[in-house]
ROSE-4610 file (N, C-alpha, C; in Angstrom, 1 decimal, always signed):
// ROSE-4610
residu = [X/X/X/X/X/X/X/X/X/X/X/X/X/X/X/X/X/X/X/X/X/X/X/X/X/X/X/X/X/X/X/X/X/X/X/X/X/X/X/X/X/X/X/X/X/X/X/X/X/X/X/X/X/X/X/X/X/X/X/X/X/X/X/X/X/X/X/X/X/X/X/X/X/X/X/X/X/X/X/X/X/X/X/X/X/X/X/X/X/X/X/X/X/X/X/X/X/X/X/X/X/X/X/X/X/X/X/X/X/X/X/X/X/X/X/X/X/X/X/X/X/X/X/X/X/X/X/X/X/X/X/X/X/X/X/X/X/X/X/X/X/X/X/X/X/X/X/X/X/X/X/X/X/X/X/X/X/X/X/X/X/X/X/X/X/X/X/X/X/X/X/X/X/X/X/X/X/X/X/X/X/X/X/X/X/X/X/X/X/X/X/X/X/X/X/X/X/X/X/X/X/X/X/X/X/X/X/X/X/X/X/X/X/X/X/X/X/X/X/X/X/X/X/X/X/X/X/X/X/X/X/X/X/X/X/X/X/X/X/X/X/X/X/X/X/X/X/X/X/X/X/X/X/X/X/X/X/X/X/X/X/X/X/X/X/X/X/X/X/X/X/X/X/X/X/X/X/X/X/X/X/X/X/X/X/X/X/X/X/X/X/X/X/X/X/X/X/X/X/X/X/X/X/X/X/X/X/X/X/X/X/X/X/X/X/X/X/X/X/X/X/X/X/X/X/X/X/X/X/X/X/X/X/X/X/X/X/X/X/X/X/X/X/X/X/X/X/X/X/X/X/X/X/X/X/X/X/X/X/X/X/X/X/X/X/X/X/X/X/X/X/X/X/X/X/X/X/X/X/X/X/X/X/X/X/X/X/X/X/X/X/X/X/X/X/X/X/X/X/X/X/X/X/X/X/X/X/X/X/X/X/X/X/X/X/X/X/X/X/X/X/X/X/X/X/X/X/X/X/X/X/X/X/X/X/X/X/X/X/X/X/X/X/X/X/X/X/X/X/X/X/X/X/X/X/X/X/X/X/X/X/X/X/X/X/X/X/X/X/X/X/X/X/X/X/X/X/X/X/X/X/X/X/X/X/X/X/X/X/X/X/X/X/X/X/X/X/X/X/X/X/X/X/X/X/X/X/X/X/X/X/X/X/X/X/X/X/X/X/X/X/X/X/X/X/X/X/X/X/X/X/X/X/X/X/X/X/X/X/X/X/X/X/X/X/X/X/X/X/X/X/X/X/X/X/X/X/X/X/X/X/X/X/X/X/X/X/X/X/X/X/X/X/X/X/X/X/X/X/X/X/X/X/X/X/X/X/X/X/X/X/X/X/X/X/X/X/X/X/X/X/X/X/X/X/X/X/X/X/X/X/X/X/X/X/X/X/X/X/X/X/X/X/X/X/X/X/X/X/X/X/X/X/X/X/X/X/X/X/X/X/X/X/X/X/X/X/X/X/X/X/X/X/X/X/X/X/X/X/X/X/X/X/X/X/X/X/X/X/X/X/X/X/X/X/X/X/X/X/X/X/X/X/X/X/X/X/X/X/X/X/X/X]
num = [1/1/1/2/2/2/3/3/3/4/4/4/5/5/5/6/6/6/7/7/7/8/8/8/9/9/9/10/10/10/11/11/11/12/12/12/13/13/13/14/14/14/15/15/15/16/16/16/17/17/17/18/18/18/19/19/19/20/20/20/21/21/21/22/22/22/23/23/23/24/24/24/25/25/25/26/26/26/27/27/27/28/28/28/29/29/29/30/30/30/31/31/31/32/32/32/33/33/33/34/34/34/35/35/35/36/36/36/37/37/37/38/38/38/39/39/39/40/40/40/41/41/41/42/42/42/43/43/43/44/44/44/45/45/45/46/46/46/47/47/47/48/48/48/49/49/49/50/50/50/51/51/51/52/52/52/53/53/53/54/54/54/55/55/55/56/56/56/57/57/57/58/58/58/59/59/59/60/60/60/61/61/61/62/62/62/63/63/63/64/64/64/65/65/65/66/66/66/67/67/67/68/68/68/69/69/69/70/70/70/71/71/71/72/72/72/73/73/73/74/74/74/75/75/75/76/76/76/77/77/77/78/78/78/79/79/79/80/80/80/81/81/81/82/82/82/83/83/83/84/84/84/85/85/85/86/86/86/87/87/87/88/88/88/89/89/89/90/90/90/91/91/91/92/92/92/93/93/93/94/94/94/95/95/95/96/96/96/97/97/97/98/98/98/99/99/99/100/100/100/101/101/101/102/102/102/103/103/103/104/104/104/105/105/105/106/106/106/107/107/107/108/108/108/109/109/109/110/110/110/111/111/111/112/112/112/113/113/113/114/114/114/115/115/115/116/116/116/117/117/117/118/118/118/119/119/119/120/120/120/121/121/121/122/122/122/123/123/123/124/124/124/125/125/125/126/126/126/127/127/127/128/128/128/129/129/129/130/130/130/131/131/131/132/132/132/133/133/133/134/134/134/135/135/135/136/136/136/137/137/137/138/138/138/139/139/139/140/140/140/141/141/141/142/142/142/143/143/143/144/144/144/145/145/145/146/146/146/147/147/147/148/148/148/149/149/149/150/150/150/151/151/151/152/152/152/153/153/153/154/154/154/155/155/155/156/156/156/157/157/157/158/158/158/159/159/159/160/160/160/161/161/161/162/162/162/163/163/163/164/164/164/165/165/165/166/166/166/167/167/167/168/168/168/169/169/169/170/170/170/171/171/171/172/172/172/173/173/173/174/174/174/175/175/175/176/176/176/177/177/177/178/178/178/179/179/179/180/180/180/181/181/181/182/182/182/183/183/183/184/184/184/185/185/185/186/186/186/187/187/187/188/188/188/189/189/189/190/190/190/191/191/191/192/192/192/193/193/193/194/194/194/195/195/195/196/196/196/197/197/197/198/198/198/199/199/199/200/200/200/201/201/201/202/202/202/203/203/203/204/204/204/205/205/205/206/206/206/207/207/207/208/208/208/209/209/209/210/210/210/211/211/211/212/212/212/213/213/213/214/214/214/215/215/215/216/216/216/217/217/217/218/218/218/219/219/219/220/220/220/221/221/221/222/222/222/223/223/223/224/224/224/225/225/225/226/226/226/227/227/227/228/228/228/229/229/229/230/230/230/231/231/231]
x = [-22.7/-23.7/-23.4/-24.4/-24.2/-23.9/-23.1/-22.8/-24.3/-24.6/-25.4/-24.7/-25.0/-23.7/-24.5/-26.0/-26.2/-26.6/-26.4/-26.1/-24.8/-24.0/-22.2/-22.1/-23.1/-22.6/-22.5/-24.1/-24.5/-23.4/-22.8/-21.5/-21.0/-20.3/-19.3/-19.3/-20.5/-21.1/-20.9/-21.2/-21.3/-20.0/-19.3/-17.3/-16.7/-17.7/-16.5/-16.1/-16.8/-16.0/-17.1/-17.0/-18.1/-18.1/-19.6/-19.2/-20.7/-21.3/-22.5/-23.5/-24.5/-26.1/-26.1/-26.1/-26.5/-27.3/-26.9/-27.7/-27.9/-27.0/-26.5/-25.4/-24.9/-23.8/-22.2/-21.9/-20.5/-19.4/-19.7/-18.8/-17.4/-17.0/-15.5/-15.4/-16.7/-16.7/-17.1/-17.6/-17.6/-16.4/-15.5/-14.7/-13.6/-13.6/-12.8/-12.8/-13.9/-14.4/-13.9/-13.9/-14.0/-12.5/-11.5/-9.6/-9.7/-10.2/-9.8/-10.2/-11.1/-11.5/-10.6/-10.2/-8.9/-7.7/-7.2/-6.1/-6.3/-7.8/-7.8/-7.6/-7.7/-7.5/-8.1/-8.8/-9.1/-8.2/-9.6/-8.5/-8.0/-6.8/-5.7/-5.6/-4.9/-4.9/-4.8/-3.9/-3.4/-4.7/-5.3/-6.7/-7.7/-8.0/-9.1/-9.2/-7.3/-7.0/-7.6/-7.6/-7.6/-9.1/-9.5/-11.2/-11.8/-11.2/-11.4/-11.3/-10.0/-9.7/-10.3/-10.6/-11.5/-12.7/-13.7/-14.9/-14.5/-13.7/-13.7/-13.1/-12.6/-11.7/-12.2/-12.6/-13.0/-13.7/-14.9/-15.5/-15.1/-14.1/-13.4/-12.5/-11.7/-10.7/-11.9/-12.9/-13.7/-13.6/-13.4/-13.2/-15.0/-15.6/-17.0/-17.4/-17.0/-17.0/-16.8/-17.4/-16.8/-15.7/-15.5/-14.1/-13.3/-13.4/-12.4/-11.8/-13.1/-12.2/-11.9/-12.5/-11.7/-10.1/-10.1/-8.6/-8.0/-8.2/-7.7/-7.0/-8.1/-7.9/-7.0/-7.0/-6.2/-4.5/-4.7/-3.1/-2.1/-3.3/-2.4/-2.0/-3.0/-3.1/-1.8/-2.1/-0.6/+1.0/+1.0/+2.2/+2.8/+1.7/+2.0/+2.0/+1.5/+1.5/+0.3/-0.8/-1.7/-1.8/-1.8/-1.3/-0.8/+0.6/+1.6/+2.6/+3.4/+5.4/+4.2/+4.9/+4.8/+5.6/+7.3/+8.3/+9.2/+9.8/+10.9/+11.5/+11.4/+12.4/+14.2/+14.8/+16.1/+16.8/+16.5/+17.1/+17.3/+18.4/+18.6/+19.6/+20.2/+21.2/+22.3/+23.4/+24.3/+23.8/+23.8/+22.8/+21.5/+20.6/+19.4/+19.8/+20.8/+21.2/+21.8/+22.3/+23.6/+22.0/+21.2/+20.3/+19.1/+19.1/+17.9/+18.2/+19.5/+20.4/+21.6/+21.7/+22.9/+24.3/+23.4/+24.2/+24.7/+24.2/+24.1/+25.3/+25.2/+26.2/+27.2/+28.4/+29.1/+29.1/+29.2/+29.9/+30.6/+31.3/+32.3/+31.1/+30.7/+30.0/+28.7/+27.8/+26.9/+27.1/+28.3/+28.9/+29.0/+29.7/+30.0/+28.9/+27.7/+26.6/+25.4/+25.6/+24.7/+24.8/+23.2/+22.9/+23.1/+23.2/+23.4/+22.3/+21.3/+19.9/+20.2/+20.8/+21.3/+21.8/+23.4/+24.0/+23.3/+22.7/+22.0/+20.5/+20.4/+19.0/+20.0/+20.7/+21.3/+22.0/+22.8/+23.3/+22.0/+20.8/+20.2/+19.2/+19.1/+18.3/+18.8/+20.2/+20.9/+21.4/+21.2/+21.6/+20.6/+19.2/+18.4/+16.9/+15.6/+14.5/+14.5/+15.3/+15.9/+16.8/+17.3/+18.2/+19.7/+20.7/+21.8/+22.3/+23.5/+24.3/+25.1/+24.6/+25.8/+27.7/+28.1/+27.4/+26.2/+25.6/+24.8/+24.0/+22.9/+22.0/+20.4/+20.6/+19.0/+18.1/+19.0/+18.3/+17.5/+18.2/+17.9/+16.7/+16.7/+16.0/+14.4/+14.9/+13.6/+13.4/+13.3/+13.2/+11.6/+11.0/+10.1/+9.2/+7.8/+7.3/+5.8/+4.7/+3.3/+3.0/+1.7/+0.7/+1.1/+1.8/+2.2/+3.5/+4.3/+5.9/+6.3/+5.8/+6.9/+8.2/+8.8/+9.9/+10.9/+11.8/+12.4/+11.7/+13.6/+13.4/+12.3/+12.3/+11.4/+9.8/+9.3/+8.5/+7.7/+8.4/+8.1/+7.9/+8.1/+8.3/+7.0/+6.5/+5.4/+4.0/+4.3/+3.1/+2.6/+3.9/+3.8/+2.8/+3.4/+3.0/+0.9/+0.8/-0.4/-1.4/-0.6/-1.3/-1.3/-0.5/+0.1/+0.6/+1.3/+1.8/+4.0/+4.4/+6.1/+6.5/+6.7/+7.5/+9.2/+9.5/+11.2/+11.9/+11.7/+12.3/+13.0/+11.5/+11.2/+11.0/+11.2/+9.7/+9.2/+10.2/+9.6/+8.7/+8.2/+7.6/+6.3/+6.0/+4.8/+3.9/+2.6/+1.6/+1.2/+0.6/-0.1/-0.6/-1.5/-2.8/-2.2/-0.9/+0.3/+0.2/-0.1/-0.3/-1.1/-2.6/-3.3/-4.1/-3.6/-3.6/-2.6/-1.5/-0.6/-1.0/-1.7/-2.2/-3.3/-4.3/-5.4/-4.8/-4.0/-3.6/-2.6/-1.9/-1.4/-2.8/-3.2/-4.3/-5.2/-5.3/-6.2/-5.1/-3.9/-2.9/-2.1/-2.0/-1.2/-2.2/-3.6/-4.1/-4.8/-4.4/-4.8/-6.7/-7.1/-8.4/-8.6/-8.7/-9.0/-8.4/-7.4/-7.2/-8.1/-8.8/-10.0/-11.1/-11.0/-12.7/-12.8/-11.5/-11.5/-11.6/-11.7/-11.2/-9.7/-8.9/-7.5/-6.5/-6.8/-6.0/-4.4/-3.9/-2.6/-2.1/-2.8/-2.3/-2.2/-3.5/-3.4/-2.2/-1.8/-1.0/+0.4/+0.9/+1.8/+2.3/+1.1/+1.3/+1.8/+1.0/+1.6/+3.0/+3.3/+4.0/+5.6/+5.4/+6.4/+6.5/+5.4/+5.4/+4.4/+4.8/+3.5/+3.7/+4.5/+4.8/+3.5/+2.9/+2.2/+0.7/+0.9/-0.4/-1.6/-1.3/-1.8/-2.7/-1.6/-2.2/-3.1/-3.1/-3.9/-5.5/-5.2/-6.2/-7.4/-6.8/-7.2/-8.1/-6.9/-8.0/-9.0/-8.4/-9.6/-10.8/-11.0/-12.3/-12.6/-12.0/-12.9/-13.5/-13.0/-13.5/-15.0/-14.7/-15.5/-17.2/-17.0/-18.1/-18.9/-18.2/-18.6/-19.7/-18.7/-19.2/-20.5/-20.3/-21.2/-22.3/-22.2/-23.3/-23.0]
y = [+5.2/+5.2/+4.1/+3.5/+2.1/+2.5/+2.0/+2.3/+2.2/+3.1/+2.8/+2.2/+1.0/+1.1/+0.7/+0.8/+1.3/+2.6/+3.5/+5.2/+5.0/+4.4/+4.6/+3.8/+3.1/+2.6/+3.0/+4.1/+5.1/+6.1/+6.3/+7.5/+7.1/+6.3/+6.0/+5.8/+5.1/+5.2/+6.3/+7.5/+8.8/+9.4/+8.6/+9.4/+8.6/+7.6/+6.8/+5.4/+5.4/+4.1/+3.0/+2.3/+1.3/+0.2/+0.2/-1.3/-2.2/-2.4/-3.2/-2.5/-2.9/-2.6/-2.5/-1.3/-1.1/-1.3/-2.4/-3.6/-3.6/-2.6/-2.6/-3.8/-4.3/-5.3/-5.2/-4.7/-4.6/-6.0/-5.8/-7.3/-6.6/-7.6/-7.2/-6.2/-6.2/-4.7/-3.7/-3.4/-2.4/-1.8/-2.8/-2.5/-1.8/-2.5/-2.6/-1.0/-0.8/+0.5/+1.4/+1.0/+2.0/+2.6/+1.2/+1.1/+2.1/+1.7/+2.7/+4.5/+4.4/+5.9/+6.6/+5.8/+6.4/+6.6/+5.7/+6.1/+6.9/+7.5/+8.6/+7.4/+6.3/+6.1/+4.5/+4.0/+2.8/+2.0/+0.7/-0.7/-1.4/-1.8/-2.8/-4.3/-4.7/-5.9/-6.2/-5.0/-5.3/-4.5/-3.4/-2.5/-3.9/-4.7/-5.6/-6.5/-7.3/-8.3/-7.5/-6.5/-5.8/-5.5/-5.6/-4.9/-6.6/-7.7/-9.4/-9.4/-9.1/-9.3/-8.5/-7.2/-6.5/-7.3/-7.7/-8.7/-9.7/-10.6/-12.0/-11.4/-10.4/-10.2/-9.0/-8.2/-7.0/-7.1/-8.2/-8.1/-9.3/-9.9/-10.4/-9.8/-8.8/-7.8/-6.2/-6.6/-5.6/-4.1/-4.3/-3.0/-3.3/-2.7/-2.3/-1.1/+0.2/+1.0/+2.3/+3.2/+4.2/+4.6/+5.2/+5.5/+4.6/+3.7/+2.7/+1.8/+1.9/+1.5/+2.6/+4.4/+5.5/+5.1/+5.2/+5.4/+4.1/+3.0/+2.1/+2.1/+2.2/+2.4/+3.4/+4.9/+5.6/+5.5/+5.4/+4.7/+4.4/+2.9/+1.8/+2.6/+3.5/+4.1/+5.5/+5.8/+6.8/+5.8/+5.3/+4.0/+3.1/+3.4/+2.2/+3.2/+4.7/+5.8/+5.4/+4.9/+4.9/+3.5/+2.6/+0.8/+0.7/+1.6/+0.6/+0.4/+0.8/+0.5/-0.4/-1.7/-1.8/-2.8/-2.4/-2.5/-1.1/-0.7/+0.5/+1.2/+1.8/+2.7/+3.4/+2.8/+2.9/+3.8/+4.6/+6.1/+7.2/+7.3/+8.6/+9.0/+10.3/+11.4/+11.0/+11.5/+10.7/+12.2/+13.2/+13.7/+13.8/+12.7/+12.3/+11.2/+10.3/+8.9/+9.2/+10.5/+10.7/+11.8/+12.4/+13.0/+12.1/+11.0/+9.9/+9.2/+8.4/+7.3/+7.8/+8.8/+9.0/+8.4/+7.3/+6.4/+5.1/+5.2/+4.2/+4.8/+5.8/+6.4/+7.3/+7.5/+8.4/+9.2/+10.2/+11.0/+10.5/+9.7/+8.7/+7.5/+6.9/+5.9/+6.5/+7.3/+7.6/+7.7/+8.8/+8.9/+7.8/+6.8/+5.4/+4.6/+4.9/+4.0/+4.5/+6.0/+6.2/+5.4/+5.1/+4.4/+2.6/+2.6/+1.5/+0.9/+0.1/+0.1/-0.9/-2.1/-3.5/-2.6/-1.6/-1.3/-0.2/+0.2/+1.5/+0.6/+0.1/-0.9/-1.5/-2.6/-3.3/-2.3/-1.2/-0.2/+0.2/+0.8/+1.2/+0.7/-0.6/-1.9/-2.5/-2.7/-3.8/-3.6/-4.4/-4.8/-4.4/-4.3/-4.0/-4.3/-4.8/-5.3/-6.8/-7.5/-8.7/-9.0/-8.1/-8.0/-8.3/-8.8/-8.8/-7.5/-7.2/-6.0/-6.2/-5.1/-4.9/-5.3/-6.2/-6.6/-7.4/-8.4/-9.0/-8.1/-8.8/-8.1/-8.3/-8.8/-9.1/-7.6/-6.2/-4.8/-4.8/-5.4/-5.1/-6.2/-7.2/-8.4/-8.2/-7.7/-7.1/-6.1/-4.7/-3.6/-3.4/-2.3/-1.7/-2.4/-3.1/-4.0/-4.1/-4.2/-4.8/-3.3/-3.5/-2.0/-1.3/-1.7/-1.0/-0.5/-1.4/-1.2/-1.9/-3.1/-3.7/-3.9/-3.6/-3.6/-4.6/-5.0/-5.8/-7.2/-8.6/-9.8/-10.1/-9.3/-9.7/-9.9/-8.4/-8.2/-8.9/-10.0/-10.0/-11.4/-12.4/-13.2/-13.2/-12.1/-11.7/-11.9/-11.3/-11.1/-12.1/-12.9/-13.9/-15.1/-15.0/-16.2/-16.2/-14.6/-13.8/-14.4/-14.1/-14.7/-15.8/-16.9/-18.3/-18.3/-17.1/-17.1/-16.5/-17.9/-17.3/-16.5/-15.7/-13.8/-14.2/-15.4/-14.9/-15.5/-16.8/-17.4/-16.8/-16.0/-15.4/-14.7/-13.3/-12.6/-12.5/-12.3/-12.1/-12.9/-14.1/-15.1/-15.2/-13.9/-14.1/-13.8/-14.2/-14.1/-12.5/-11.6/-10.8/-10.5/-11.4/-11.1/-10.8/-11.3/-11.3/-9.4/-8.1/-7.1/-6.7/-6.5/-6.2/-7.3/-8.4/-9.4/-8.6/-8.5/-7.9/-6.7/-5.5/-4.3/-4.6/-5.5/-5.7/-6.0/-7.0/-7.8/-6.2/-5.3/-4.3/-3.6/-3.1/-2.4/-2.7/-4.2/-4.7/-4.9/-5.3/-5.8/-4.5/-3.6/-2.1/-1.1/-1.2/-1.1/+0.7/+0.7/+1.5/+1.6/+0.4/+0.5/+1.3/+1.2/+1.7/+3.0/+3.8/+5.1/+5.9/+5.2/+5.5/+6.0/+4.8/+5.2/+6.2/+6.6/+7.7/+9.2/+8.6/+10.1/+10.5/+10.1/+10.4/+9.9/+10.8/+10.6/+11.1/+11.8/+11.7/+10.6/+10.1/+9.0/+7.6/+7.4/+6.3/+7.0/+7.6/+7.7/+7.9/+8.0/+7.8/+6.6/+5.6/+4.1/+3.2/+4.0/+3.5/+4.0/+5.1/+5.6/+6.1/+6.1/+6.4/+7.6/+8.6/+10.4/+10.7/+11.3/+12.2/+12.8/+11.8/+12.1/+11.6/+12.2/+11.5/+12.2/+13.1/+13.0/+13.4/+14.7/+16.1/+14.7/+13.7/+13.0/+12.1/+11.2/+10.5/+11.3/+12.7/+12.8/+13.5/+13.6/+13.9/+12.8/+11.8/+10.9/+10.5/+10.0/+10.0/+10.7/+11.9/+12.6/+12.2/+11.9/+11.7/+10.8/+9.6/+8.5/+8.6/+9.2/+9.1/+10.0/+10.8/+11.8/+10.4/+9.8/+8.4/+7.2/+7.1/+6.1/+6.5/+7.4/+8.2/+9.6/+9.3/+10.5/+11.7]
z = [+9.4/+8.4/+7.4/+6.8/+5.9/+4.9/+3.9/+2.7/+1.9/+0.8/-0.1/-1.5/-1.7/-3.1/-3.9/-3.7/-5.5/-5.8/-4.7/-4.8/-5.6/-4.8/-4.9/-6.9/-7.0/-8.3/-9.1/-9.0/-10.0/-10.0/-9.1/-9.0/-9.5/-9.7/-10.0/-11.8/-12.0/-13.4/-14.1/-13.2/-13.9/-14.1/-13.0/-13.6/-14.5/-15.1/-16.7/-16.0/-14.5/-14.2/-14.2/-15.2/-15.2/-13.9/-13.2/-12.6/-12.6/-13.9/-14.2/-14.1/-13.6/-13.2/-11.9/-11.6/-10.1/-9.3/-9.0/-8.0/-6.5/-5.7/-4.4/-4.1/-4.3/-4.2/-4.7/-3.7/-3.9/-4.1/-5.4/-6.1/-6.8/-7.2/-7.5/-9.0/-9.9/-10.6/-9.9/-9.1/-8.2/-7.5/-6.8/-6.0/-7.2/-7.8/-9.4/-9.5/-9.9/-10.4/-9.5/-7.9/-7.0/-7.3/-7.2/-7.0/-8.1/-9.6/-10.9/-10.4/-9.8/-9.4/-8.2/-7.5/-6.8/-7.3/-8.4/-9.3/-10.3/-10.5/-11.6/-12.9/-13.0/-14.7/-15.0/-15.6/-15.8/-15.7/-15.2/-14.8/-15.2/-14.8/-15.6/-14.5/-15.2/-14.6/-12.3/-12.8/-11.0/-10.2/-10.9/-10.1/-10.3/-11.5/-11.1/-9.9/-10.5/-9.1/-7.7/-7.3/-5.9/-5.6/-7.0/-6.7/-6.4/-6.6/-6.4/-5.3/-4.7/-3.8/-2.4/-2.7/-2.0/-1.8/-2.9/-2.7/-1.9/-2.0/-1.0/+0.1/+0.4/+1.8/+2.3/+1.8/+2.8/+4.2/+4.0/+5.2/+6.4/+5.9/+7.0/+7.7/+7.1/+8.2/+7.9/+8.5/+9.1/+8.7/+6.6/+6.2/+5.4/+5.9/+5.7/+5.6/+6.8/+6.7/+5.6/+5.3/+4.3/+4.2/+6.1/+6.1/+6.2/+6.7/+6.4/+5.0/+4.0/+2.9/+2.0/+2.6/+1.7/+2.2/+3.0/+4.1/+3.0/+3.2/+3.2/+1.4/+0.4/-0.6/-1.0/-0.7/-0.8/-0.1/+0.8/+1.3/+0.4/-0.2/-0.9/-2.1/-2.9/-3.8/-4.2/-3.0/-2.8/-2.7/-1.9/-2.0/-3.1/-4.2/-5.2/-6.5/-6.1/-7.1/-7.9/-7.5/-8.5/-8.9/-7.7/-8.5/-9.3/-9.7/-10.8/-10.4/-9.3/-8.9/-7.3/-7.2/-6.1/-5.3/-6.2/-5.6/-5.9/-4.1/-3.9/-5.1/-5.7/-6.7/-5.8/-5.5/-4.9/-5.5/-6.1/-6.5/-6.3/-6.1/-5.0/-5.4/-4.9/-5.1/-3.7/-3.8/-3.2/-2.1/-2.2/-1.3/-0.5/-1.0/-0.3/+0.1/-0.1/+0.6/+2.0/+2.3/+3.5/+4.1/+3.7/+4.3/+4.9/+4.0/+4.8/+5.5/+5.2/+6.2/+6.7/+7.7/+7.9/+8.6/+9.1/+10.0/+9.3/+8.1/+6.6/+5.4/+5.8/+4.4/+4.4/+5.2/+4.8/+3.4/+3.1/+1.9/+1.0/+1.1/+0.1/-0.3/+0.3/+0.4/-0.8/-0.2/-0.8/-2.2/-2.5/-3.7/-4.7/-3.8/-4.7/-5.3/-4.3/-4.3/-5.3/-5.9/-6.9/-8.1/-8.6/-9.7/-9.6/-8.2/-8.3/-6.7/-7.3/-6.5/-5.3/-6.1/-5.2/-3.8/-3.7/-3.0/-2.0/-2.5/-1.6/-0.7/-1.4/-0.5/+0.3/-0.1/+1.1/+2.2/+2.0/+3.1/+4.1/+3.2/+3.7/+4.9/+4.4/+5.6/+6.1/+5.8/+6.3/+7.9/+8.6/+10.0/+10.9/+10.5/+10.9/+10.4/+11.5/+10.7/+10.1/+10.9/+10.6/+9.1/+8.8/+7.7/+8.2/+7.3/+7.7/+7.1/+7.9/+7.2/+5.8/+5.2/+4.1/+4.4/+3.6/+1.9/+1.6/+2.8/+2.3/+1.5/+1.1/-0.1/+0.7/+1.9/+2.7/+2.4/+2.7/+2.5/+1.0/-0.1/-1.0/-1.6/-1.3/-1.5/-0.7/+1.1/+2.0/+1.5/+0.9/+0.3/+0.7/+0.7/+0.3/-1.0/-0.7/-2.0/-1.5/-2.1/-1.8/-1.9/-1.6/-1.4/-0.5/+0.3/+1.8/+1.7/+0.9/+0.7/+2.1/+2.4/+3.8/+3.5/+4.2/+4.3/+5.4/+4.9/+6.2/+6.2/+6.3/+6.6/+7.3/+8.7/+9.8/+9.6/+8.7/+8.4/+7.4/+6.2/+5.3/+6.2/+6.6/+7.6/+8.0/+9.1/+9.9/+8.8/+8.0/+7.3/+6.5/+5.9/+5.2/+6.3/+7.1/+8.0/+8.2/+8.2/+9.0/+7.5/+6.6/+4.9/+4.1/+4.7/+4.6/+3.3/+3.0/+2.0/+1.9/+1.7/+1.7/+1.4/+1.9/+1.3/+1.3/+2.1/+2.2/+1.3/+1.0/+0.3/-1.3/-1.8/-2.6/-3.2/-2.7/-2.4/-3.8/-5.1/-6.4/-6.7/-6.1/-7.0/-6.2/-4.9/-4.2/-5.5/-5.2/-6.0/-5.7/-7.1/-7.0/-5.5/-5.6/-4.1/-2.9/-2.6/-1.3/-1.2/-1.7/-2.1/-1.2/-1.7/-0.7/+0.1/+0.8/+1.4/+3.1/+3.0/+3.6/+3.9/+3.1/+3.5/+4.4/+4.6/+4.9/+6.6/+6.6/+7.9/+8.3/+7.5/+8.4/+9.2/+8.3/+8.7/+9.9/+9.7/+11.4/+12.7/+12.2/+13.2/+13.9/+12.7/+13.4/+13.9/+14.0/+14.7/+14.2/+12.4/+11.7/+11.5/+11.5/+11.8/+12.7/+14.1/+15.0/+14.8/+14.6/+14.3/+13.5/+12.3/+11.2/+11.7/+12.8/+13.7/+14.3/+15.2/+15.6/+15.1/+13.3/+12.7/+13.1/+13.4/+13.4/+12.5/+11.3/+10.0/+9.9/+10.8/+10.7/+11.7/+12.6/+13.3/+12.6/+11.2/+10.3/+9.8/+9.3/+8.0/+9.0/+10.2/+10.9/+11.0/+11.2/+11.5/+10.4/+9.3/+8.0/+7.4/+7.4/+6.3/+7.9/+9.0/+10.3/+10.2/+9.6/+9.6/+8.7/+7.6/+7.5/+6.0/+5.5/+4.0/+3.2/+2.6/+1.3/+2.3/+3.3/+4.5/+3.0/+2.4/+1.7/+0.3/+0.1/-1.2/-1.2/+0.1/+0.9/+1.0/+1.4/+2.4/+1.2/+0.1/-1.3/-1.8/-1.9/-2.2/-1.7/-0.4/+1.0/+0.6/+0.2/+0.4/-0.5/-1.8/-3.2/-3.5/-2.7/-2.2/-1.4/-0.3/+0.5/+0.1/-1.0/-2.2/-2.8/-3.0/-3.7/-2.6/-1.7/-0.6/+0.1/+0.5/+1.3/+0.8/-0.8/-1.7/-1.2]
């Protein structure tokens, strides 16, 4: 079914989230509006960039759909907590480091490595994902980052290439848009679109997230979204 979006504008109007004169045209105060209503709180700088970037890019990686840009939106939205961390928080208990990586952290190790983010990323990525092993610092440099949290040399490589934008060299100095630029190309390339279609939402949120963490927050938003998209 087609989106109505100047049903969707007037909704959105009505929850505090401004997006102009409801025209039917989903332009980047719209999308704007939409990102702020999935994070529950008005837009800041990084929800507008994305509601821009939704306007010029959406209908090239074939997010048109309702469910496809509930899904999509919400994802990112759970991953970045609401569009504000959208690099790794590496903090952990010398007991969640030996329970998550166990082949990464002896008991001594783990111990030594609390409070300290550089060392626990590089253990934790390193020698794997095209990372070198610890001591290098490739784990901690490739880390978890963008709306997706990619992770890994290889990865950042991949996607950069997919976005003609350098992730490795750098990755701090990628531009903003490198964010959901890289979510968009997961989404068509991992083949998360096609899970949408089918309505098979723990299989998106498997492909994204490798299980089923965040399934309950996702699928929250997802609907609240989708109240919106679809009246």
């Amino acid at each position: 079914m087609p989106i109505d979006w100047q049903a969707a504008q007037v909704l959105l109007t009505a929850q505090g989230y401004a997006c102009g004169t409801p025209d039917g045209v989903a332009g980047p105060k719209t999308f704007t509006a939409l990102y702020a209503f999935a994070a529950s709180r008005q837009a800041d700088d990084m929800i507008r960039l994305r509601g821009k970037v939704a306007a010029e890019h959406f209908a090239a990686y074939g997010m048109t759909t309702a469910p496809r840009i509930a899904e999509f939106i919400a994802q990112c939205c759970n991953e970045t907590g609401g569009f504000r961390r959208f690099v790794e928080n590496m903090s952990y208990s010398a007991q969640a480091l030996v329970a998550l990586w166990p082949s990464h952290f002896t008991k001594a190790q783990a111990l030594a490595a609390v409070g300290n983010p550089v060392e626990i990323a590089s253990r934790a990525y390193g020698g794997r994902m095209g990372n070198d092993p610890w001591p290098s610092h490739d784990g901690y440099t490739y880390r978890g980052r963008y709306d997706l949290q990619l992770t890994g040399k290889v990865n950042y490589k991949h996607y950069g290439d997919l976005i003609g934008i350098d992730l490795v060299t750098n990755p701090d100095a990628a531009p903003p848009e490198a964010g959901p630029l890289i979510a968009l190309e997961f989404f068509r390339q991992g083949k998360v679109n096609a899970a949408v279609d089918r309505g098979d939402f723990v299989e998106a949120r498997r492909i994204t997230n490798g299980g089923r963490i965040g399934l309950e927050n996702v699928a929250k938003i997802r609907n609240r979204l989708r109240g919106i998209l679809l009246g």
